[in-house]
C-alpha positions as CSV (number, residue, x, y, z in Angstrom):
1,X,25.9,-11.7,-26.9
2,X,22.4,-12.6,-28.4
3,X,22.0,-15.6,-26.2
4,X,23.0,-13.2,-22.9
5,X,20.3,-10.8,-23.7
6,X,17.7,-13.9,-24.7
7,X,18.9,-15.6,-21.4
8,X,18.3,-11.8,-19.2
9,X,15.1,-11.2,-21.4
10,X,14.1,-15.0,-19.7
11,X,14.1,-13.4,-16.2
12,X,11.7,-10.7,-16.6
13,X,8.8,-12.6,-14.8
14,X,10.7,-13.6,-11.9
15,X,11.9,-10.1,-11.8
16,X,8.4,-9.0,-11.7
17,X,7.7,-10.7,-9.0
18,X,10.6,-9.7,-7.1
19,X,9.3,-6.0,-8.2
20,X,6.1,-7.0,-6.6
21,X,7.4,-8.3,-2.9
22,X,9.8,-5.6,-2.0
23,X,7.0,-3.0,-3.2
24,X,4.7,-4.2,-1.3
25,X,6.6,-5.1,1.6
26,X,8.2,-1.3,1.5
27,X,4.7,-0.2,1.2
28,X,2.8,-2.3,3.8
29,X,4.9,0.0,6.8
30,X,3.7,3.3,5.4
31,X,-0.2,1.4,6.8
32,X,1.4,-0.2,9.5
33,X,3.4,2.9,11.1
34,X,0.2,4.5,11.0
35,X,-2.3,2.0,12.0
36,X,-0.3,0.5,14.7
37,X,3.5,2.4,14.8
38,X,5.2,-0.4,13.4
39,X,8.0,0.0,12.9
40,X,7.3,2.9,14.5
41,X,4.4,6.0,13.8
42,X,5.1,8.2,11.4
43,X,1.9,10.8,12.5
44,X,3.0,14.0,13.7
45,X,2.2,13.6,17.4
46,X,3.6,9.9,17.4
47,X,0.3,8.7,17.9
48,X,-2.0,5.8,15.6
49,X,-5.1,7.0,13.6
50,X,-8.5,6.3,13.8
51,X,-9.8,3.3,11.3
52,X,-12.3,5.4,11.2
53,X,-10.5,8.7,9.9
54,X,-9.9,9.0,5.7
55,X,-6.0,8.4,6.8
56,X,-7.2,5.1,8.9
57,X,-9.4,3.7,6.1
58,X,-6.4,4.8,4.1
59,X,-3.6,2.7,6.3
60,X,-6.0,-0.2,6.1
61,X,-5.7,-0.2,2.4
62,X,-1.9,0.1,2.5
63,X,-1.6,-2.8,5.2
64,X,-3.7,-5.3,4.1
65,X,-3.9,-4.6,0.7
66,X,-0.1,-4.6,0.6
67,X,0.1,-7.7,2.5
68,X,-2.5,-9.4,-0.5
69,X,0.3,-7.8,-2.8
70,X,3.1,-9.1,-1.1
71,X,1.8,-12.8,-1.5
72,X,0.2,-12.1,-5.2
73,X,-3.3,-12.6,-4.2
74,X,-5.9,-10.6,-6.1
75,X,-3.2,-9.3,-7.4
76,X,-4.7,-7.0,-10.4
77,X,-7.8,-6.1,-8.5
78,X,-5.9,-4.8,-5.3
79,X,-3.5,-3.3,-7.4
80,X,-5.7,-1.2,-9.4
81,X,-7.3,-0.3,-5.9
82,X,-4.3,0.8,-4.1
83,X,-3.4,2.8,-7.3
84,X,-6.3,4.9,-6.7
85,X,-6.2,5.3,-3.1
86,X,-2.5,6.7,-3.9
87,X,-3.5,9.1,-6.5
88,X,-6.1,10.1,-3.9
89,X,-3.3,10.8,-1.7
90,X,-1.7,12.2,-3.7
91,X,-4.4,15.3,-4.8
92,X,-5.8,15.4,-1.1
93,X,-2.7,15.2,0.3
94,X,0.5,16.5,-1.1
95,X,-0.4,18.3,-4.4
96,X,-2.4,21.5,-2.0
97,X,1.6,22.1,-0.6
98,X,3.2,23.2,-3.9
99,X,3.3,21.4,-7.7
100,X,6.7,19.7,-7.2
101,X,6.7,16.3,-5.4
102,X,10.1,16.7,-4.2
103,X,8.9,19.7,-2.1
104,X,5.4,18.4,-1.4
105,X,7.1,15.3,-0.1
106,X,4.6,13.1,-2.2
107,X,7.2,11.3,-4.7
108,X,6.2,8.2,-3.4
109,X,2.3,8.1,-3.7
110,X,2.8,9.1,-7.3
111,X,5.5,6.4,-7.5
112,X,3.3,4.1,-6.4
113,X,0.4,5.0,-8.1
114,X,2.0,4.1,-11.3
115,X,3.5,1.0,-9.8
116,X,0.3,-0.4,-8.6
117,X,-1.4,0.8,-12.4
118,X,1.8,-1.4,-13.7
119,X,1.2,-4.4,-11.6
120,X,-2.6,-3.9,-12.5
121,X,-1.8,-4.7,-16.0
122,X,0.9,-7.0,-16.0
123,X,0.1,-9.1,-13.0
124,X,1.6,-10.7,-10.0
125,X,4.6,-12.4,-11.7
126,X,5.1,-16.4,-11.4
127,X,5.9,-16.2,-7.6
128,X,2.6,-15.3,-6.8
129,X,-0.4,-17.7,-4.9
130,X,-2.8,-16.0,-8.2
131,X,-0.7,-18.0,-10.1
132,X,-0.4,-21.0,-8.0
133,X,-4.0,-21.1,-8.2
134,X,-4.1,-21.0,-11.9
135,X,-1.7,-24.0,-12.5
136,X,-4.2,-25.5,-9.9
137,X,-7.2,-25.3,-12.4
């Protein structure tokens, strides 16, 4: 039973950066619906935003920044980033229409905020080009 738990406790880098590629891949659309409605828009009129708009500058972030997380570039850097950006969100957003996330539909910039604080910490994982480029040096 010891060496089952050793061998699981082995995986928790890889399953880091697992963590890291479907986070970011999941949050990439929320910049990409917005920026250019893929998969498809999610603003209100069915339209794209401005890059120029707080919610533009703020799809930018999510797209590429998520697409730098997806690959584990600048990981801790970006991550701290998008952190903030999604507590901004969050306050500017979602917290003026009620205290509970659940009703202020803004579960996931909190969950996110904490996610990207986590990865900001911990890192990109082994399956990551920040750590390709460390073995490099």
């Amino acid at each position: 039973m010891n060496a089952l738990l050793l061998r699981w406790r082995s995986w928790a880098p890889f399953l880091l950066s697992i963590l890291r590629i479907v986070a970011s891949f999941l949050f990439m659309q929320f910049g990409t619906a917005k920026l250019i409605a893929f998969p498809a828009s999610i603003m209100p009129d069915g339209s794209t935003v401005s890059i120029a708009s707080l919610i533009g500058i703020a799809a930018a972030l999510e797209a590429f920044g998520g697409l730098l997380l997806l690959f584990g570039l600048f990981t801790r850097p970006v991550a701290f980033l998008l952190s903030g950006e999604m507590a901004f969100a969050y306050f500017i957003g979602h917290a003026p229409q009620g205290f509970w996330p659940v009703l202020n539909q803004g579960t996931e910039a909190i969950f996110f905020t904490f996610l990207w604080l986590y990865l900001s910490a911990a890192g990109p994982g082994p399956w990551s080009l920040d750590a390709k480029v460390r073995r490099e040096r």
